[in-house]
N, C-alpha and C positions, 0 to 999 in steps of 0.2 A: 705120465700125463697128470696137471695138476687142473682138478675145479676151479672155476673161477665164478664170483659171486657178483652178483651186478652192482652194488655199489663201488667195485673195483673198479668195472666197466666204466661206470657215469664219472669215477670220478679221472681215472685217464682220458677219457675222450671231452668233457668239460672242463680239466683242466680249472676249479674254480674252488679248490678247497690249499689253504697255503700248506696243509702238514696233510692229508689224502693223499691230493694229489700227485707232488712228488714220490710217496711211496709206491702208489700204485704203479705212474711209471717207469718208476725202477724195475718193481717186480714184472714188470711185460717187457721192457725191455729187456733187461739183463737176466733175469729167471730165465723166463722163458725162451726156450730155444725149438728148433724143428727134430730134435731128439727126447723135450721134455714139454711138449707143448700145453697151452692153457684149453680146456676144454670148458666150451660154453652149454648146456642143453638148453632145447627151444623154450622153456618156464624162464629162465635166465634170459634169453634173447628177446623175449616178447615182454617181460617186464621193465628192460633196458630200453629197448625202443619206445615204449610208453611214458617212462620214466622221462627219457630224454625230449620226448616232445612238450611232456607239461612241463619238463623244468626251463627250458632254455626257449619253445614255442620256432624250434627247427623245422622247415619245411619238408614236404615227404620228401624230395630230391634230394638235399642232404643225407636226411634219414635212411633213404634208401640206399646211398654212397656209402654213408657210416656200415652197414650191414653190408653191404659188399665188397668193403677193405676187410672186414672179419672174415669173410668166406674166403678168401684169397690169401688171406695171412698163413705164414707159413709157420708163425709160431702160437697160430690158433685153431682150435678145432670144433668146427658147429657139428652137434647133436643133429641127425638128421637134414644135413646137407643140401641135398638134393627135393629135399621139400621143403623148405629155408627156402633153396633158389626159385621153386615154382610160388613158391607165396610172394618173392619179395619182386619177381615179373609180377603179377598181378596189382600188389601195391604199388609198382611202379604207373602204370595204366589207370587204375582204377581209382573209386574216391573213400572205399573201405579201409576202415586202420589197417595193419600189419599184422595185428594180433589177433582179427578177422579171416583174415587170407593166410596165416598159420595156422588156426583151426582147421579152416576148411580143408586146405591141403591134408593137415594130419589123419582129417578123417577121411577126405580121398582114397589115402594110401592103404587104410584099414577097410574100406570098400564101403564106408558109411557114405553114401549121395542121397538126396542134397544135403548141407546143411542148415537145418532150423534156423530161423532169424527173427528176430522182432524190430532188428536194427535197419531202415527200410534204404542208408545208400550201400550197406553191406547186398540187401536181396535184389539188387540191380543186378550182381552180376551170378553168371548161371550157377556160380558151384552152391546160391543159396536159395532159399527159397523160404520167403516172409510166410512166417504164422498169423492165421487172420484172428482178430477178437471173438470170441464166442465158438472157437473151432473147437 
């Protein structure tokens, strides 16, 4: 399994650098195989999706397509999978970023409920719950 770094990421999936982006993919292409796969962890995955919204201003449905070809890639491997997928239902429904509904998940999974917010359409939905001023 080889790391992969998220300017790798943005720059395969944006496709908008003339001497990047062909390298990159090359290397996910042809590197990468389902014997020697790329591994992404969720620091990597949530700076990628971030990354990708301010650069290009992709809508969550995209965005949330984009992370879903990842998870299904067979020559890629998400860092905690299975809470990847429960974050990226949630971003998919909700009006919280991604890297919101990865916390929360993360800390779900470690038994931390709710999570703190000050972010107020993040504390809309249940897994958060808004810090009030002066608390």
């Amino acid at each position: 399994m080889i790391g992969i770094d998220t300017n790798i990421l943005i720059r395969f999936v944006l496709d908008d650098d003339p001497v990047w982006s062909p390298a990159a993919a090359k290397f996910i292409n042809e590197t990468l195989s389902n014997d020697n796969p790329g591994y992404i962890n969720v620091v990597t995955l949530a700076e990628f999706v971030w990354s990708i919204k301010k650069q290009s201003n992709v809508d969550r449905e995209k965005l949330a397509f984009i992370v879903e070809s990842l998870l299904q890639s067979d020559k890629i491997v998400i860092g905690s999978a299975e809470i990847v997928e429960r974050a990226l239902r949630r971003f998919r429904t909700g009006n919280a970023g991604f890297a919101d509904y990865l916390i929360a998940e993360l800390n779900n999974a470690k038994g931390a409920q709710p999570t703190m917010t000050i972010d107020k359409r993040a504390a809309r939905n249940e897994t958060f719950l808004q810090l009030e001023p002066g608390a």
